[in-house]
N, CA, C and O of each residue as an XYZ file, in Angstrom:
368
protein
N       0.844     -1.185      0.000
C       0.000      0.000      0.000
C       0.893      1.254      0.000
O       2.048      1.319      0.419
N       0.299      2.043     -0.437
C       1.511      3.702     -0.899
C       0.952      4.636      0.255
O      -0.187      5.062      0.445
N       2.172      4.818      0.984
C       1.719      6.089      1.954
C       0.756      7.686      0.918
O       0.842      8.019     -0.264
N      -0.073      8.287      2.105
C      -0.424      9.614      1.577
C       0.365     10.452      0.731
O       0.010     11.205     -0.175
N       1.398     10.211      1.145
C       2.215     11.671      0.674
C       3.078     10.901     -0.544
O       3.986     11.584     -1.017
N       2.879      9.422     -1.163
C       3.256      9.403     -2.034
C       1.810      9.260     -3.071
O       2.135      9.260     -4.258
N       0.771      9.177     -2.914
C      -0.266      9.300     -3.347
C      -0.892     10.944     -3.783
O      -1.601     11.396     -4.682
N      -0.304     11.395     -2.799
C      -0.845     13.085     -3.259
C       0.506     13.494     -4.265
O       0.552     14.418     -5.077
N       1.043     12.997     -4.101
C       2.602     13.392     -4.976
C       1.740     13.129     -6.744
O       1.149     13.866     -7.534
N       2.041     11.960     -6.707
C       0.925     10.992     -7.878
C      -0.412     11.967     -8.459
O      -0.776     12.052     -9.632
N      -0.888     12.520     -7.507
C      -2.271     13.089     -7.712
C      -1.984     14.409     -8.624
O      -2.434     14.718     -9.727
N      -1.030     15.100     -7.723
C      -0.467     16.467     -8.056
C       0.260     15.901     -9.692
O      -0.362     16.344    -10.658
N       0.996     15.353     -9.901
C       1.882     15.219    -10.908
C       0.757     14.807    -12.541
O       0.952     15.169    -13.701
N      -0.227     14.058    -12.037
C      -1.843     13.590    -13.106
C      -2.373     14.876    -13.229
O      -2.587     15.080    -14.424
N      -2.847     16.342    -12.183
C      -3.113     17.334    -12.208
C      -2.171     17.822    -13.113
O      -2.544     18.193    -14.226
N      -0.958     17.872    -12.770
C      -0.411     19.177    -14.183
C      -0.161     18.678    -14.984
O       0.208     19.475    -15.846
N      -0.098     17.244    -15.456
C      -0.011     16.862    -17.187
C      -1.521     17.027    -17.457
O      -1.929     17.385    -18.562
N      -2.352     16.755    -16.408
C      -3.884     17.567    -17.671
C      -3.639     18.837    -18.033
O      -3.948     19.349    -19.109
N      -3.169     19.265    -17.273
C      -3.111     20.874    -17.477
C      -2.443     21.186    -18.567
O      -2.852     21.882    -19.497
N      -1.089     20.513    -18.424
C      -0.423     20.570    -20.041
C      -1.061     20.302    -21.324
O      -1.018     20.830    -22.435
N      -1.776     19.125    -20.712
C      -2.042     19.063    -21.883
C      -3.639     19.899    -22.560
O      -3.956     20.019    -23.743
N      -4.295     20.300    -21.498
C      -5.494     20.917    -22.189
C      -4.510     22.411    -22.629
O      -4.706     22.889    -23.746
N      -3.993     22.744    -22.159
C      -3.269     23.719    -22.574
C      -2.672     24.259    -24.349
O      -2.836     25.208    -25.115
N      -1.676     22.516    -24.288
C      -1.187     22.331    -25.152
C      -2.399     21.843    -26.348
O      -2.009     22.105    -27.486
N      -3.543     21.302    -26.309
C      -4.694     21.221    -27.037
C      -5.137     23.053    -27.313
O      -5.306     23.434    -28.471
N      -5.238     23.732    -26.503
C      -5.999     24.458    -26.920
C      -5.300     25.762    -27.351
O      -5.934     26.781    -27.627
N      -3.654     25.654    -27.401
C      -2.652     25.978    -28.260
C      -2.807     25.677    -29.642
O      -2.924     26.601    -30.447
N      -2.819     24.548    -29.990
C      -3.496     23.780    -31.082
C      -4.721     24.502    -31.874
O      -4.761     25.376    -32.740
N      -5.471     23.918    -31.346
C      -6.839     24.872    -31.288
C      -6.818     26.389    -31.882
O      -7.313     26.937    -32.867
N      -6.203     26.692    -31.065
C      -6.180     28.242    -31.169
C      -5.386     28.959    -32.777
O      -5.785     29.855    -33.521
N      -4.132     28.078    -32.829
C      -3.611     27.916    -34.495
C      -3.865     27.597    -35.153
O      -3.578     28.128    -36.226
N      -4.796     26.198    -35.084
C      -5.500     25.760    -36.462
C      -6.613     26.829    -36.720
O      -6.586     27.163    -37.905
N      -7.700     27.556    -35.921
C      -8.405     28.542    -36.234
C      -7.608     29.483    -36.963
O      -7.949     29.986    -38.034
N      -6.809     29.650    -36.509
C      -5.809     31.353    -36.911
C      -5.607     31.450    -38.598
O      -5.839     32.353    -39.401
N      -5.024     29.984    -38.746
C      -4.494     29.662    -40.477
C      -5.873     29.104    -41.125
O      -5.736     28.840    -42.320
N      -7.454     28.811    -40.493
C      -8.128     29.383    -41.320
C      -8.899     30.374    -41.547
O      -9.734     30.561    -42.433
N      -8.479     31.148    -40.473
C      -8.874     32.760    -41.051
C      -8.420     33.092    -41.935
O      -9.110     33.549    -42.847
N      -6.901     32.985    -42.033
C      -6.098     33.638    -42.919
C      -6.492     33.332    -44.603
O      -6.290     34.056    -45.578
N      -7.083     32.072    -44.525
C      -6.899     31.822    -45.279
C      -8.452     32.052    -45.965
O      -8.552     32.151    -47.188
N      -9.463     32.118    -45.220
C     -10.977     32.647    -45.304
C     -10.662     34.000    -45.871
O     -11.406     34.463    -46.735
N      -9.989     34.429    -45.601
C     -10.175     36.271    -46.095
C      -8.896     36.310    -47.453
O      -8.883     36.872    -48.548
N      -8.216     35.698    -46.958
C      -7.640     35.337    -48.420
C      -8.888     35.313    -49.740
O      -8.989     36.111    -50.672
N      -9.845     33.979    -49.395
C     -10.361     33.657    -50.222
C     -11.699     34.252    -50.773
O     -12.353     34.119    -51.807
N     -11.854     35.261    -49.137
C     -13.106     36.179    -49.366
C     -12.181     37.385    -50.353
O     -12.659     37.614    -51.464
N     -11.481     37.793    -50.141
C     -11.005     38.866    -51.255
C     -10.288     38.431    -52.440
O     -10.205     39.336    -53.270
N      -9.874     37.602    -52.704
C      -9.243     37.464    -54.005
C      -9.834     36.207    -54.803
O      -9.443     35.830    -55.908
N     -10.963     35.567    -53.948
C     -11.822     34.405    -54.698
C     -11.162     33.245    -55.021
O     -11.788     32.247    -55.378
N      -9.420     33.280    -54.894
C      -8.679     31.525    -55.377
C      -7.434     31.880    -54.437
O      -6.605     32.770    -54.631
N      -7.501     30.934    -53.325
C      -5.985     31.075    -52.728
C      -4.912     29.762    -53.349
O      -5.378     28.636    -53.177
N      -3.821     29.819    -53.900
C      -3.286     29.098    -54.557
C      -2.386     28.149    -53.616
O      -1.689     28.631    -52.723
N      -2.451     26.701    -53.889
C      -1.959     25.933    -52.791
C      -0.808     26.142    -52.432
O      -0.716     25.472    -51.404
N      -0.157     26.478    -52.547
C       1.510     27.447    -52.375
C       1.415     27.714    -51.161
O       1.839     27.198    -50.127
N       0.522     28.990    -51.531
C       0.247     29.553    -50.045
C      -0.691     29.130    -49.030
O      -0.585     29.772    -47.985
N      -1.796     28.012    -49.043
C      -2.106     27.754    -48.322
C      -1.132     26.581    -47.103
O      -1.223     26.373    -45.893
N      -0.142     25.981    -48.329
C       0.802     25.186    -47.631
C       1.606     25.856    -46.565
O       1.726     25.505    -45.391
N       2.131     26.870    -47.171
C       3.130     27.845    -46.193
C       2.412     28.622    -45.460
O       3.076     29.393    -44.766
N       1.015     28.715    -45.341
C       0.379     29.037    -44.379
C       0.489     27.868    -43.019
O       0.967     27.991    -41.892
N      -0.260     26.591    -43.792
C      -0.119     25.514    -43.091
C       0.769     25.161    -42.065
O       0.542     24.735    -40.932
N       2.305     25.525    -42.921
C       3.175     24.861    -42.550
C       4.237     26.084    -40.998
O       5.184     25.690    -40.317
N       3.668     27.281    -40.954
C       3.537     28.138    -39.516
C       2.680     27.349    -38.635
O       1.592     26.775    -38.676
N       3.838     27.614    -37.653
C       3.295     26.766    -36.018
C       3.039     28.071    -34.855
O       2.265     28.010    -33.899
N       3.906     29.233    -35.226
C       4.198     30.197    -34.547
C       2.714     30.817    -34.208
O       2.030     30.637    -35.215
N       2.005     31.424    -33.268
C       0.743     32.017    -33.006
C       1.348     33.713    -33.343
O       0.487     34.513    -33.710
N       2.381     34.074    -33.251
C       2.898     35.177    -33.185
C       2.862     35.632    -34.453
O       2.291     36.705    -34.648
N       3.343     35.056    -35.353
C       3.456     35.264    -36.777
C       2.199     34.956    -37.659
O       2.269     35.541    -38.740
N       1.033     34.176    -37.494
C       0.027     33.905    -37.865
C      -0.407     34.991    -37.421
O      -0.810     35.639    -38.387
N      -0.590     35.725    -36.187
C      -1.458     36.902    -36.028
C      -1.172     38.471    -36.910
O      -1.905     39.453    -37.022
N       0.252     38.184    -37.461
C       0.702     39.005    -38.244
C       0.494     38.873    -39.617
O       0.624     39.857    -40.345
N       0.201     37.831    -40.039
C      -0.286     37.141    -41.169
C      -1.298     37.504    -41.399
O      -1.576     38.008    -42.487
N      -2.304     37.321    -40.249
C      -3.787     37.582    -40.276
C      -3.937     39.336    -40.746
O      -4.778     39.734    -41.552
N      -3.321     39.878    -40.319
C      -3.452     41.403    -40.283
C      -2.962     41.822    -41.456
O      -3.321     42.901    -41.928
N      -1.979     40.930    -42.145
C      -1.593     41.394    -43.632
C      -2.449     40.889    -44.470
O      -2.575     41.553    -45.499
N      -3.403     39.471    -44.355
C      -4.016     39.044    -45.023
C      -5.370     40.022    -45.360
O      -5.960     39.730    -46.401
N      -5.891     41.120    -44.591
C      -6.911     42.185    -44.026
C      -6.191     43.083    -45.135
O      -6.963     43.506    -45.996
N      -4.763     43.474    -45.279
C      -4.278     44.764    -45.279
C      -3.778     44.456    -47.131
O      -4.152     45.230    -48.011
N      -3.028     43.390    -47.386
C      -2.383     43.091    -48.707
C      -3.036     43.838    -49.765
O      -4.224     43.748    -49.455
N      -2.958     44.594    -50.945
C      -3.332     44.920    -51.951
C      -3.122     43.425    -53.072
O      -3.709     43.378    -54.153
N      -2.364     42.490    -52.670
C      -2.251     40.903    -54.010
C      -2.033     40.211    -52.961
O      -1.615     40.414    -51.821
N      -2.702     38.643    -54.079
C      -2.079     37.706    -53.481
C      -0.425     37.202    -53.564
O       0.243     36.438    -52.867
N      -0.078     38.149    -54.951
C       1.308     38.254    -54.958
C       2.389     38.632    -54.052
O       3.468     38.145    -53.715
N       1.648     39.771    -53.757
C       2.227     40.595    -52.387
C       2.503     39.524    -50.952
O       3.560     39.167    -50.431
N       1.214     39.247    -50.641
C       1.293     38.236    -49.755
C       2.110     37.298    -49.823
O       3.135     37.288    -49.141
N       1.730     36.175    -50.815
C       3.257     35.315    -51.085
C       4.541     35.735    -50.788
O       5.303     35.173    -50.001
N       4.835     37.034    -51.626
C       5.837     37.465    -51.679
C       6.293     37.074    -49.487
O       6.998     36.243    -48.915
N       5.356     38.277    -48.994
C       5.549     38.066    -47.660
C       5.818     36.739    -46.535
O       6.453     36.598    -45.490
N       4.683     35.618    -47.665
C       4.977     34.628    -46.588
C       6.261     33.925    -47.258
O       6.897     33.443    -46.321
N       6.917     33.658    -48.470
C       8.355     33.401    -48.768
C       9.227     33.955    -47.371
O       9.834     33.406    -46.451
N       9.010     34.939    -47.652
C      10.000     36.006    -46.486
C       9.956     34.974    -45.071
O      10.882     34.187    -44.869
N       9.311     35.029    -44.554
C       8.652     34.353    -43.292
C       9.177     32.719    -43.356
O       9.573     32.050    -42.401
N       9.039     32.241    -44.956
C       9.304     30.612    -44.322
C      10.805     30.450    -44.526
O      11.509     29.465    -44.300
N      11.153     31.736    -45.041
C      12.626     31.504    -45.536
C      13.600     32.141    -44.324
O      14.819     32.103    -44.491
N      13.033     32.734    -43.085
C      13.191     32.788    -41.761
C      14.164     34.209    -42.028
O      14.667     34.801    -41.073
């Protein structure tokens, strides 16, 4: 039988990997929404987003840079332009 205090140890340690992990889910979550905004307003303004860029959209993990994405995707005058931008970005 396991004393208390190695049982609450156990308890505590099951508590913060949920935590990680709803965390880390809703990190997830939160990026897969982001890259299809980007890619919704892409397609609401220019009517064809070309798989190029939806890949190198895709292929951002960063929440930081997707939110900057998002705001150029709002702001771009082309989808050329844009490309142009996300090249920049995957090419670091």
């Amino acid at each position: 039988m396991n004393s208390p205090l190695f049982e609450e140890w156990v308890k505590e340690e099951r508590e913060e990997a949920a935590k990680k992990a709803r965390e880390e889910a809703t990190r997830r979550a939160t990026i897969k929404t982001k890259k299809e905004s980007i890619i919704d307003v892409l397609t609401e303004r220019f009517e064809f987003v070309p798989e190029k860029i939806i890949e190198g959209i895709n292929n951002i993990e960063s929440l930081t840079i997707l939110n900057q994405l998002f705001k150029r995707s709002i702001k771009t005058s082309s989808l050329d332009e844009f490309s142009k931008l996300l090249e920049i970005i995957i090419q670091g």
